[in-house]
C-alpha positions in Angstrom: 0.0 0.0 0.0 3.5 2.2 0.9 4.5 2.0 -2.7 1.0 2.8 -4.4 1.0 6.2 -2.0 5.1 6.9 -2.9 3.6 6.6 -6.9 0.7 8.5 -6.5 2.9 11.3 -5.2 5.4 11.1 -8.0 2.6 11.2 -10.1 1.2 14.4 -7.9 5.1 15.9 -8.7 4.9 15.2 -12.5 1.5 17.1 -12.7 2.7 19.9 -10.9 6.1 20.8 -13.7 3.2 19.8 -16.4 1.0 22.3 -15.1 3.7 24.8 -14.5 4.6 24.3 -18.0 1.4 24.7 -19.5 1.2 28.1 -17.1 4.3 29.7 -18.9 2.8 28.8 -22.6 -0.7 30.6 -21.3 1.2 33.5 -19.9 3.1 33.6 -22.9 0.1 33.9 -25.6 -1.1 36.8 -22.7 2.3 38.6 -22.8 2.6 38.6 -26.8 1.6 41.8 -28.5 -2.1 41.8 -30.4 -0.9 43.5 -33.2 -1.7 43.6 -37.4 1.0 43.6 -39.8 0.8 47.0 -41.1 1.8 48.5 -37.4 4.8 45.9 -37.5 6.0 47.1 -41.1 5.3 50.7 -39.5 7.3 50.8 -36.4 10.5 48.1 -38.2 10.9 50.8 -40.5 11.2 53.7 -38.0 13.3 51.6 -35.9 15.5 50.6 -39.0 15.8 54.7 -39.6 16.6 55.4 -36.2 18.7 52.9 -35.0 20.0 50.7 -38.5 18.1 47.5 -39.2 18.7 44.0 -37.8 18.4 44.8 -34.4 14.3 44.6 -34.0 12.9 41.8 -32.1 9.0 41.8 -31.0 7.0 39.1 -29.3 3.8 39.6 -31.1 0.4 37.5 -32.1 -0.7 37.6 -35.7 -4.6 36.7 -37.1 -4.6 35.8 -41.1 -5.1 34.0 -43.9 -2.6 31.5 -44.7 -1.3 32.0 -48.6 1.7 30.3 -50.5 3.2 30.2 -54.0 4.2 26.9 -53.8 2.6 24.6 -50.8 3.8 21.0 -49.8 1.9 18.2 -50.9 1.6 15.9 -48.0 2.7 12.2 -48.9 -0.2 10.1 -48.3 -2.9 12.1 -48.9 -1.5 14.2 -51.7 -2.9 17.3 -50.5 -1.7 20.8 -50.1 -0.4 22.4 -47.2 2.2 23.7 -45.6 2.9 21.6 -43.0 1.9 17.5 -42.7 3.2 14.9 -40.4 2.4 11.4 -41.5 2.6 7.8 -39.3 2.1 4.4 -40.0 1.6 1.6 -37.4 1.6 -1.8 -37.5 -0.7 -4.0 -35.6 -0.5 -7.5 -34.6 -0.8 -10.7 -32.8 2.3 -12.1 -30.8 2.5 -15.6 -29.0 3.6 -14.1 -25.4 4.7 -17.3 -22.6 4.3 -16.9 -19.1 3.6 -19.4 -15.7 0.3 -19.7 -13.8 0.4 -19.8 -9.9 0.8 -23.4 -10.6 4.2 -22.8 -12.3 2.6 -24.4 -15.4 3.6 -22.5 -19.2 0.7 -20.7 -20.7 0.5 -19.6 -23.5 -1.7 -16.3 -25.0 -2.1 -14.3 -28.1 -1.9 -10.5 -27.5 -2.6 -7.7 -29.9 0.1 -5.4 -29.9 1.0 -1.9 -32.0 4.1 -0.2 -33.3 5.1 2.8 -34.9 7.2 1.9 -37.9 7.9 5.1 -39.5 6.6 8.5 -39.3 7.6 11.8 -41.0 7.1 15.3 -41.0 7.9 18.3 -43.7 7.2 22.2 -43.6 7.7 25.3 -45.5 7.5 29.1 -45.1 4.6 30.7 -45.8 2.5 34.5 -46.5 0.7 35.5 -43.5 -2.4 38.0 -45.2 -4.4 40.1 -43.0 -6.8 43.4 -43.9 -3.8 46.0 -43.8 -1.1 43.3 -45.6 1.4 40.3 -45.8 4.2 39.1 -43.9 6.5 35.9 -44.1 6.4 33.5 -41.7 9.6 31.2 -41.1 7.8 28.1 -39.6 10.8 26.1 -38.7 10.7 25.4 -35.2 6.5 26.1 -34.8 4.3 24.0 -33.0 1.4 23.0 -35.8 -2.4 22.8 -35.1 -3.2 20.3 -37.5 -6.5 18.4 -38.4 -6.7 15.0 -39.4 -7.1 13.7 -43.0 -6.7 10.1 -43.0 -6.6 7.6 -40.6 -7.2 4.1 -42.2 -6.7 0.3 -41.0 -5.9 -1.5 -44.0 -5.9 -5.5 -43.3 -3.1 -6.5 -46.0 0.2 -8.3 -46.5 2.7 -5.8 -48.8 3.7 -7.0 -51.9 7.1 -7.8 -52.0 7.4 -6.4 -48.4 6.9 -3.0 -49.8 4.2 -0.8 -48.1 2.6 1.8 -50.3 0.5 4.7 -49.9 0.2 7.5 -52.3 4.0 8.9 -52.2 4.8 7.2 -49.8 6.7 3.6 -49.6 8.2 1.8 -47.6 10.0 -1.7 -47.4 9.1 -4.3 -44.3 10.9 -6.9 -42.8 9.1 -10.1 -42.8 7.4 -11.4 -39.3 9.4 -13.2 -36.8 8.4 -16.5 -36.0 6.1 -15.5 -33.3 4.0 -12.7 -34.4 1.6 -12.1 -37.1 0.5 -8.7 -39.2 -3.3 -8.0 -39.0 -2.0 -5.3 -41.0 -1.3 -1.4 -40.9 -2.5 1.7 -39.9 -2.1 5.2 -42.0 -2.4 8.6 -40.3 -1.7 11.8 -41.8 -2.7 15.9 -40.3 -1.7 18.8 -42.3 -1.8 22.5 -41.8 -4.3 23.4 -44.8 -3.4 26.7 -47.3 -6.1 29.2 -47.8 -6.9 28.8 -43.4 -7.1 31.1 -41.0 -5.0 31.2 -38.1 -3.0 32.8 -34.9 0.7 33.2 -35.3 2.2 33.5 -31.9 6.1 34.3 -32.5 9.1 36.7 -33.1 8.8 39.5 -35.5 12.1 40.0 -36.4 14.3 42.1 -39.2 17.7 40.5 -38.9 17.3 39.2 -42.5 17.2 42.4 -43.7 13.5 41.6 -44.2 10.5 42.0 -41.6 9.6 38.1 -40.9 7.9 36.0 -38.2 10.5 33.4 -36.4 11.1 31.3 -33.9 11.6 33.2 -31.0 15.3 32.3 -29.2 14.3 33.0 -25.6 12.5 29.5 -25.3 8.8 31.1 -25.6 6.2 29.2 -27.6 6.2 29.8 -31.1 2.7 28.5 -32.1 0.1 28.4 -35.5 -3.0 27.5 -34.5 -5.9 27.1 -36.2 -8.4 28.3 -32.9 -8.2 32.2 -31.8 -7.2 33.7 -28.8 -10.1 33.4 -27.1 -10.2 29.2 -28.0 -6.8 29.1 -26.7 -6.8 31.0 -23.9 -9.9 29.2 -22.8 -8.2 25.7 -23.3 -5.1 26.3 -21.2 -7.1 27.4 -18.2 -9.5 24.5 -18.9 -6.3 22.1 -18.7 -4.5 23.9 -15.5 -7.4 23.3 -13.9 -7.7 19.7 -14.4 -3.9 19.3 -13.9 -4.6 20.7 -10.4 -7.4 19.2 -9.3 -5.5 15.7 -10.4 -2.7 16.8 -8.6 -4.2 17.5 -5.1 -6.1 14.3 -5.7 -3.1 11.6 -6.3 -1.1 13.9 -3.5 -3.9 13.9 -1.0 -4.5 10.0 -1.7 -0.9 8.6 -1.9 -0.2 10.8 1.7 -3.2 8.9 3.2 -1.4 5.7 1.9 1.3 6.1 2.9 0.2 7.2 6.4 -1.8 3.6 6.7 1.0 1.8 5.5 3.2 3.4 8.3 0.4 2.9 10.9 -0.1 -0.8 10.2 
């Protein structure tokens, strides 16, 4: 009973840096400047004229219209976007031995998953609002994605090759005590032509105004929800973080307490 109480308040310990963590990212999208991009342009340019350019850095949150000359095609799904991050699983049976109470060998058939490859890809892209454009540098940004295919297909590959739109991919043949049911395709993109908040570094050290990654460890974030989604979801999930916390803390004490009693 000791050891269930010391877990629970390890468990207590890891919700509590979680929920700490998830406190700087909300205070972050609070701290970031609401701004549109025709005040950025504005103020870089009489910054570059007072002070030389290259040396501007704002924390700032951006609402637009995403737009791109040439947008990645995602590799299973073929569609555009400008960021996708594909997986494929594999399920299947495996012959797992273990001993009864008895000390007798038993034998079972468990259904088991794994992850056999997975891939992501990315590409800069024209941030429009009402009053102009900017370019984003998404390298490094956390994606709100939605999910375009996710599809159990029951098959052997020919040839041990798995294929899936662009996508391929050569298998090793089952060991002797497993057996493929067969594999699972996932794919979420970041559509073109969407909406969404840019939370991140406006920044001229290019030589061009550009949103970036920021390099003081705050979030840099495109999201498909607003503000108001967001900041509603964070103090949705502190709150459950906390009141889990106090729970596994307040149980595993009491455990621990009856273990040292008894």
């Amino acid at each position: 009973m000791g050891i269930f109480g010391f877990i629970l308040v390890a468990i207590a310990l890891i919700l509590f840096f979680v929920k700490q963590a998830q406190a700087k990212n909300h205070g972050s999208l609070l701290s970031a400047r609401l701004t549109d991009i025709e005040e950025l342009q504005t103020t870089c340019q009489a910054i570059t004229q007072e002070i030389g350019g290259g040396n501007w850095r704002d924390y700032v949150k951006l609402w637009g219209k995403i737009s791109v000359d040439e947008p990645l095609i995602s590799e299973m799904k073929q569609e555009p976007c400008v960021y996708y991050r594909m997986l494929v699983q594999r399920e299947y049976e495996e012959k797992v031995r273990s001993q009864d109470s008895e000390g007798k060998t038993i034998e079972k058939t468990v259904r088991k998953s794994e992850t056999i490859t997975q891939n992501q890809g990315s590409t800069p892209f024209i941030l429009e609002d009402k009053t102009g454009t900017i370019t984003i540098n998404s390298q490094g940004a956390k994606f709100d994605t939605i999910k375009i295919l996710d599809e159990f297909r029951p098959e052997q590959p020919a040839g041990g090759m798995l294929q899936f739109g662009n996508f391929s991919f050569l298998m090793r043949s089952d060991s002797y005590n497993t057996h493929t049911l067969g594999y699972r395709y996932q794919e979420f993109i970041l559509p073109i032509n969407r909406e969404v908040l840019v939370l991140g570094n406006a920044s001229d050290e290019t030589g061009e105004l550009r949103i970036t990654k920021p390099s003081n460890n705050e979030p840099f974030l495109v999201s498909l929800k607003t503000e108001e989604e967001l900041n509603s979801d964070y103090l949705k999930n502190q709150n459950a973080l906390k009141y889990s916390m106090i729970g596994c803390l307040f149980l595993g004490i009491i455990l621990i307490i009856i273990d040292f009693i008894s």
